[in-house]
Residue frames relative to the residue before (quaternion, step in Angstrom):
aa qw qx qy qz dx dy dz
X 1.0000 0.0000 0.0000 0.0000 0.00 0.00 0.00
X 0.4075 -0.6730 0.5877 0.1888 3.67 -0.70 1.43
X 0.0587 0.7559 -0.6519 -0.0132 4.13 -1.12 0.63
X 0.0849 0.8635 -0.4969 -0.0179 3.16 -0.79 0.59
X 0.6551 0.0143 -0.1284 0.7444 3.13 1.19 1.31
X 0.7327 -0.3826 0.3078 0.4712 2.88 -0.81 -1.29
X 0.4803 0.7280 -0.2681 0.4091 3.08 1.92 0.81
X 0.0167 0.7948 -0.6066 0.0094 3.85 -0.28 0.97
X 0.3648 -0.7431 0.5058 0.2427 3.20 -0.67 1.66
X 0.7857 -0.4739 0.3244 0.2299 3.91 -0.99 0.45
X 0.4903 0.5441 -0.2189 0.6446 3.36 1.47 -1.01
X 0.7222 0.4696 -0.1437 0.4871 3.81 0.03 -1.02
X 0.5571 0.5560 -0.2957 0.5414 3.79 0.94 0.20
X 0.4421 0.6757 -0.5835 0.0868 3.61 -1.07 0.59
X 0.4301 -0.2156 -0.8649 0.1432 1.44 -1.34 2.07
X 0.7353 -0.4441 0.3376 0.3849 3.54 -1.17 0.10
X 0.0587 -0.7179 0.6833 -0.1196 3.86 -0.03 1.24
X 0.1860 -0.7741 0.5901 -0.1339 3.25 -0.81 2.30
X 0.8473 0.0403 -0.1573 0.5057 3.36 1.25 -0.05
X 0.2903 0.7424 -0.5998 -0.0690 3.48 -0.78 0.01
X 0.2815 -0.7674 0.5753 -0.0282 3.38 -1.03 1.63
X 0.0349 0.7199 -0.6925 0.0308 3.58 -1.05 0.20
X 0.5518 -0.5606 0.6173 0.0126 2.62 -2.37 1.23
X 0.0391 0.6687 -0.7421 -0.0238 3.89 0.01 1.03
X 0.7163 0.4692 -0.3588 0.3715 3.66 -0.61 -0.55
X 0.0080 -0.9202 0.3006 0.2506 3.57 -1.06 -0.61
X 0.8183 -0.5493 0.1479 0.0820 3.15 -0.25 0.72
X 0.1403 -0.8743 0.4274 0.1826 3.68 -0.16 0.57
X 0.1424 -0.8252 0.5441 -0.0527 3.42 -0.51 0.45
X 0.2602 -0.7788 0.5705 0.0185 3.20 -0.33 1.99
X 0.7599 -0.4875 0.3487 0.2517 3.39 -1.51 1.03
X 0.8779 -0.1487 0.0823 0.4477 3.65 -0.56 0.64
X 0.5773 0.6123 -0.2449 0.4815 2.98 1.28 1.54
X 0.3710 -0.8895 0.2338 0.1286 3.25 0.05 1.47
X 0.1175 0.9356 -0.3177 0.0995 2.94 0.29 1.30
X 0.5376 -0.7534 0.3195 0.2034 3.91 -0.44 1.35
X 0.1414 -0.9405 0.2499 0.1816 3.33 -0.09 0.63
X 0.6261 -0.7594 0.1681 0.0556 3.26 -0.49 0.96
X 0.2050 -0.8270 0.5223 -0.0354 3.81 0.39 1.43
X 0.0986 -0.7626 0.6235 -0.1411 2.58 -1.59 1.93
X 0.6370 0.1827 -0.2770 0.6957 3.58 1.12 0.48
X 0.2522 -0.6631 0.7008 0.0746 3.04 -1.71 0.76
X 0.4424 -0.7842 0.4272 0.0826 3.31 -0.35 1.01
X 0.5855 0.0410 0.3273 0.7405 2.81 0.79 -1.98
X 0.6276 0.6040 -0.4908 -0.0183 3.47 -1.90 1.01
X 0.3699 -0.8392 0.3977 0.0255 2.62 0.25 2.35
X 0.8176 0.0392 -0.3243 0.4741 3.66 0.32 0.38
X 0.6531 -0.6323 0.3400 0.2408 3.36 0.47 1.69
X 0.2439 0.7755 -0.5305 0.2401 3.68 1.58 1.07
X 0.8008 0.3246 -0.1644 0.4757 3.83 0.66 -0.03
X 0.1985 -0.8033 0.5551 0.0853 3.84 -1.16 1.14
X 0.1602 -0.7566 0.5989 0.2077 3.64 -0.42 0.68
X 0.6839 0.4330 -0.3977 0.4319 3.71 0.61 1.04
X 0.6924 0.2431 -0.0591 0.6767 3.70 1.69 -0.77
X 0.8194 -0.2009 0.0161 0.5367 3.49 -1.07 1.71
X 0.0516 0.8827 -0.4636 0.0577 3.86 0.72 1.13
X 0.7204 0.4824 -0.3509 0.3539 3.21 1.87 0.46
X 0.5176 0.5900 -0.3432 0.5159 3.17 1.74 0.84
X 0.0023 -0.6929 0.6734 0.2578 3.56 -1.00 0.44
X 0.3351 -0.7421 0.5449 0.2001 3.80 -0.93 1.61
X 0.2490 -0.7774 0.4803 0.3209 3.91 -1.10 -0.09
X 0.5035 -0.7606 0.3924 0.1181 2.83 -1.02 0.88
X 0.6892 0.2973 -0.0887 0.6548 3.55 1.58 -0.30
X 0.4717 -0.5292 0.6055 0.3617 3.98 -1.41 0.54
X 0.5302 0.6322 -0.5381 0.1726 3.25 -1.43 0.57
X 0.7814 -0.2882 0.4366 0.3402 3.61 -1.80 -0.71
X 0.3352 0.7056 -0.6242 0.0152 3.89 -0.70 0.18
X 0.2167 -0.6318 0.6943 0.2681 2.44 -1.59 0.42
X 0.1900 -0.4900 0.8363 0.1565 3.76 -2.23 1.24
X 0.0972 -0.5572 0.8230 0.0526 2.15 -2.41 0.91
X 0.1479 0.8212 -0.5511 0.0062 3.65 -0.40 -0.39
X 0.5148 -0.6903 0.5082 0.0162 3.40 -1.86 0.88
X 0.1770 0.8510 -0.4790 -0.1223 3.84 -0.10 0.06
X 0.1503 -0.7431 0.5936 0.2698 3.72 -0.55 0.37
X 0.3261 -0.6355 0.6867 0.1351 3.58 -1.19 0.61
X 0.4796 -0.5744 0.5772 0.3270 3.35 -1.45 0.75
X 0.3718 -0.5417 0.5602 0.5045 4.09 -1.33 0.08
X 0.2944 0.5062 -0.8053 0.0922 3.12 -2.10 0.83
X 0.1963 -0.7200 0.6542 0.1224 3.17 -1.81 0.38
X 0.5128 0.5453 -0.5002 0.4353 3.32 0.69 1.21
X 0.6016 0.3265 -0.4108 0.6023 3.26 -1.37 0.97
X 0.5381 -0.6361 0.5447 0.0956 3.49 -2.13 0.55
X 0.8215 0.1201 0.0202 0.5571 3.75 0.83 -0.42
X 0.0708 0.8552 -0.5086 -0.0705 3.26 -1.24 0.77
X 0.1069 -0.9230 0.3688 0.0227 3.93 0.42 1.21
X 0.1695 -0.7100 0.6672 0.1482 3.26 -1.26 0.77
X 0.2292 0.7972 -0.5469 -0.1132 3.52 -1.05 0.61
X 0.5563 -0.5627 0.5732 0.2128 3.72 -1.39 -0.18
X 0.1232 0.7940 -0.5663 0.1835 3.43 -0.71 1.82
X 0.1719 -0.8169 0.5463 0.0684 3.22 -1.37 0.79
X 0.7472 0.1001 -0.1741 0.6336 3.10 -0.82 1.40
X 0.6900 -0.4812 0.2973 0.4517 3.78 1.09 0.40
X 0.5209 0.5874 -0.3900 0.4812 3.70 1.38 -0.27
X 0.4058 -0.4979 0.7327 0.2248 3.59 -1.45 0.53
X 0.3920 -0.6500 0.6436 0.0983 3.43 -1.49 1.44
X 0.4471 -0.6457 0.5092 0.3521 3.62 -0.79 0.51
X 0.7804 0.3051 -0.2305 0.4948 3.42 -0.90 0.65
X 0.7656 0.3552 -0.3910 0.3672 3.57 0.52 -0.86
X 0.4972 0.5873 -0.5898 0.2451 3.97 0.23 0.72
X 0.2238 -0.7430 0.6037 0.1828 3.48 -1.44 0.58
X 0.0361 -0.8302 0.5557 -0.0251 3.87 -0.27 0.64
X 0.0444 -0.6920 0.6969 -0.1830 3.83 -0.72 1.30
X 0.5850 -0.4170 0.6629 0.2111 3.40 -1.92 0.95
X 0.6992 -0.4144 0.5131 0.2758 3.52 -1.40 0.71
X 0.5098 -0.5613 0.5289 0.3812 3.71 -1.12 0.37
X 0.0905 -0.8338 0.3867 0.3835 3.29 -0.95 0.37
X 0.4099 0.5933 -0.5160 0.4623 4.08 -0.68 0.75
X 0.1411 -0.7710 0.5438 0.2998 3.38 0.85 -1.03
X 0.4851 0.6510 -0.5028 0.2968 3.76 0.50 0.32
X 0.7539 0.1853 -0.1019 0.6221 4.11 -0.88 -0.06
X 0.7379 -0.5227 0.3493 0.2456 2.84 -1.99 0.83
X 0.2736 -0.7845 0.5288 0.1733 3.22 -1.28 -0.23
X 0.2827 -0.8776 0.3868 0.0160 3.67 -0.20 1.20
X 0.1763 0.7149 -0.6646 -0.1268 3.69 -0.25 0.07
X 0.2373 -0.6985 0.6493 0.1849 3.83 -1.10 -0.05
X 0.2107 -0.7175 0.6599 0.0730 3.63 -1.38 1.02
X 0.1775 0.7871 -0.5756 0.1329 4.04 0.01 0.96
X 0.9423 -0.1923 -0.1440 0.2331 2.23 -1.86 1.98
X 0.1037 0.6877 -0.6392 0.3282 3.18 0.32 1.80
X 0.6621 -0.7041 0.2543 -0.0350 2.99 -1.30 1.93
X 0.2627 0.9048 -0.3208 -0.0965 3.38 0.37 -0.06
X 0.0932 -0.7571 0.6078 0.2208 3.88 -0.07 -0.09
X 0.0876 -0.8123 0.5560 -0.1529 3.63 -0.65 1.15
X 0.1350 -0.5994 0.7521 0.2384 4.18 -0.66 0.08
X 0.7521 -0.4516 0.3992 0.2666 2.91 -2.06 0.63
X 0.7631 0.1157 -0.3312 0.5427 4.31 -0.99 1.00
X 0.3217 0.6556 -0.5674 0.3804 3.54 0.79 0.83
X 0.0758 0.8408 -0.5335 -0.0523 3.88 -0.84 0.55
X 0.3811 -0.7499 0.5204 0.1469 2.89 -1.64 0.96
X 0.1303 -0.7345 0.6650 0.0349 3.84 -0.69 0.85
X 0.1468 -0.6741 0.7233 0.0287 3.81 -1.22 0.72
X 0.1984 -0.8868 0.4054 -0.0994 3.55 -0.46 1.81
X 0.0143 -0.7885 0.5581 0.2580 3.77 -0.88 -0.28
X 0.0938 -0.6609 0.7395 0.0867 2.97 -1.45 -0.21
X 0.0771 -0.7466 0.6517 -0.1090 3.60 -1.18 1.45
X 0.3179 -0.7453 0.5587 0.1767 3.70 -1.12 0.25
X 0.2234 0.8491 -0.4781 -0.0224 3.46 1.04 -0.44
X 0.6369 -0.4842 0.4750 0.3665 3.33 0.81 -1.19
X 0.7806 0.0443 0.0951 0.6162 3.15 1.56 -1.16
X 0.6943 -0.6104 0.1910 0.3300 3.15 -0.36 -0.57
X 0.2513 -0.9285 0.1630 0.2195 3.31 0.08 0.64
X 0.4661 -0.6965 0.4741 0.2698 3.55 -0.45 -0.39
X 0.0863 -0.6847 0.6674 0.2797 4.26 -0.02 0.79
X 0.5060 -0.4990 0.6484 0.2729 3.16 -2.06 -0.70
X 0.4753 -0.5929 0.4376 0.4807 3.25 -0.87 0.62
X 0.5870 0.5422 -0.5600 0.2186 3.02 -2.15 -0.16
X 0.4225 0.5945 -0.6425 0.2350 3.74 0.81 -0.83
X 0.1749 0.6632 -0.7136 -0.1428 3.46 -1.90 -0.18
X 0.0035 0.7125 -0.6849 -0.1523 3.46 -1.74 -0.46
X 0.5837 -0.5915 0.5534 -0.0560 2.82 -1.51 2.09
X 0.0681 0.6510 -0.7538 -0.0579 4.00 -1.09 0.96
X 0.1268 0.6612 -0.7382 -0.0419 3.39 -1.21 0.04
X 0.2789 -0.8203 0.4816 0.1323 2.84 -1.25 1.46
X 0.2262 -0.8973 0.3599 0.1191 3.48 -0.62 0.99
X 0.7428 -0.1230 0.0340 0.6572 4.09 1.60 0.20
X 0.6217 -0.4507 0.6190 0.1646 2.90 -1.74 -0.10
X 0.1142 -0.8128 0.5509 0.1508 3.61 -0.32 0.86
């Protein structure tokens, strides 16, 4: 695989990975409230399915078919509140199955991670995908950079 930065030319991919977005900055997150998170570098996106200036927390598709999301979230450290979830929605809907939910770290020091991988999707073309949280802290929280989420398109249905 050819890099050149943080660039991999398309050819040099298998399977084909059409997006990968990421979260440099971070993020607030209001108390029991589901909120989509938001992508400010575009690594990778070979069919121009994501805007880091318009609705920067969706990547939309651009073609009918199969994908597979994965995707990454970093939580800020706190240990207040009972639950912290990452999930995976289309068109704004939570996918069954794709949510990951964990208890606060405990100590409250360093980030916290949870990881959603390779949840299925069959989609037609201006369908979009958003990777969410939801935290309880009490207040509001803060993520860490790094969050991201990964499309790779896998057929035609």
């Amino acid at each position: 695989m050819a890099v050149a930065g943080n660039v991999v030319k398309a050819s040099d991919r298998d399977p084909p990975i059409h997006a990968r977005i990421r979260s440099v900055a971070t993020q607030n997150w209001l108390d029991n409230t589901v909120t989509p998170i938001t992508f400010d570098t575009d690594d990778i996106d070979d069919d121009s399915g994501h805007s880091t200036s318009v609705n920067t927390n969706r990547y939309t598709f651009q073609r009918d078919g199969r994908f597979e999301i994965s995707a990454v979230t970093f939580h800020g450290a706190s240990t207040a509140g009972t639950s912290r979830q990452t999930d995976l929605a289309i068109n704004g809907v939570a996918i069954t199955g794709a949510i990951v939910s964990s208890p606060p770290r405990t100590g409250g020091t360093g980030v916290f991670q949870q990881n959603l991988a390779g949840q299925i999707v069959t989609v037609v073309a201006t369908d979009y995908a958003e990777i969410r949280g939801l935290q309880n802290s009490g207040g509001t929280l803060a993520t860490a950079a790094g969050s991201n989420m990964t499309v790779k398109f896998l057929g035609e249905v």
